[in-house]
N, C-alpha and C positions, 0 to 999 in steps of 0.2 A: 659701604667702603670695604666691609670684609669681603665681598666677591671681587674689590678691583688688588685687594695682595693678594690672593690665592691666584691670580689671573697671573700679576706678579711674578709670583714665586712661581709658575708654571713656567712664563718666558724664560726666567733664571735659569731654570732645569733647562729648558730646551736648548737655551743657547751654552750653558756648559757640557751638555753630549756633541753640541754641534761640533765647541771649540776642540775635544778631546778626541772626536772622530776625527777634526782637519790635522790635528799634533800629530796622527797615523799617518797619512798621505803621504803616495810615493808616488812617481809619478817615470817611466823608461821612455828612451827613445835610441834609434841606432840611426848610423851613414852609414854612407859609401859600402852598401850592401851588408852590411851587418858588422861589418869589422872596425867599427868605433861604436860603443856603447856609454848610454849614458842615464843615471836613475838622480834625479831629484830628491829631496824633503818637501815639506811644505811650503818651506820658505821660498823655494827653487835654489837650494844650496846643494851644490854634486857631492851625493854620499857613495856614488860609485862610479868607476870609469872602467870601462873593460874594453880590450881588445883581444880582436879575431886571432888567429893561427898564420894567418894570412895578409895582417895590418904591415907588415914589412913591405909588400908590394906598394903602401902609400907613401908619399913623398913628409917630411915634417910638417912643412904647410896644408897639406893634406889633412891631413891627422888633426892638426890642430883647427884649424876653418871645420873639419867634421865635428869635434869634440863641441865647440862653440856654438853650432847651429844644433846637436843634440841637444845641446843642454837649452837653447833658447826652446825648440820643441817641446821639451819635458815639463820645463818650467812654466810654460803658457797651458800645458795640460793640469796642470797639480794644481794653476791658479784658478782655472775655468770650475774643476771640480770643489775647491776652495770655495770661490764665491757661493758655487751652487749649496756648498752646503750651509752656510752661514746666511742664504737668502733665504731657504727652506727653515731657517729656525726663525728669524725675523718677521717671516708672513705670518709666520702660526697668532703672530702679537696684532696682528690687524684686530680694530676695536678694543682692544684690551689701554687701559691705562699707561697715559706718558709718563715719563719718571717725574715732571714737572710738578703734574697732579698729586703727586704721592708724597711730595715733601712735606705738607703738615704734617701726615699720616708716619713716613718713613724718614724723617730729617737727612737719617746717613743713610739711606739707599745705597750708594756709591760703595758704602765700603762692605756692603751685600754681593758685590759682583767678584768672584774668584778671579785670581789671575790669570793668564791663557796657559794651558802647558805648555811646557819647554818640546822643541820639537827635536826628537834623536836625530844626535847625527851617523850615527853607525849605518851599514851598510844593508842593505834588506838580505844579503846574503850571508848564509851562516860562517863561508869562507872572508878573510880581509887580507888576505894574501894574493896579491895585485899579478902575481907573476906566474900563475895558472893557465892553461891553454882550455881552450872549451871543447 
């Protein structure tokens, strides 16, 4: 039984680097040739929006149908690498112990599990001053 907690506590580990790597994730995407930009969190929540020098020549609707499809782009990117890495911590647990198993042994397992980090919402750039030209 002491190989199936130490197996355990290794998933633990793995899936709290996992969860703390995914809290990092960012995830960009641009339209209409670079002049809408758009950077994701983890969650797919826009921590940045930027426009080109050149974004005047788009119409509002424009701009805005670009802003919406970057951000669908970005967000389906930041998910893909999300999953990937929260699969990659989950494999590692093939063959090792169900939590089910471990309730004699570990009654409160559950309250062994940290909570997920809070994922920043700041802007990956060191500037948050929206009104910059690039």
């Amino acid at each position: 039984m002491d190989e199936q907690i130490e197996a355990s506590r290794d998933a633990l580990r793995e899936m709290c680097e996992a969860w703390n790597k995914r809290a990092e994730l960012v995830a960009s995407a641009s339209e209409k040739g670079g002049r809408v930009s758009v950077t994701v969190d983890a969650l797919g929540t826009i921590v940045e929006t930027r426009f080109s020098h050149d974004v005047g020549e788009l119409t509002y609707g424009e701009i805005a149908s670009a802003i919406t499809r970057a951000t669908q782009r970005a967000a389906a990117e930041v998910k893909q690498r999300s999953d990937a890495l929260l699969a990659a911590a989950t494999n590692g647990q093939a063959g090792g112990p169900m939590i089910d198993e471990l309730s004699g042994v570990l009654p409160d397992f559950m309250s062994l599990l940290p909570s997920q980090p809070d994922v920043s919402l700041a802007p990956p750039s060191s500037s948050t001053a929206g009104d910059e030209e690039w």
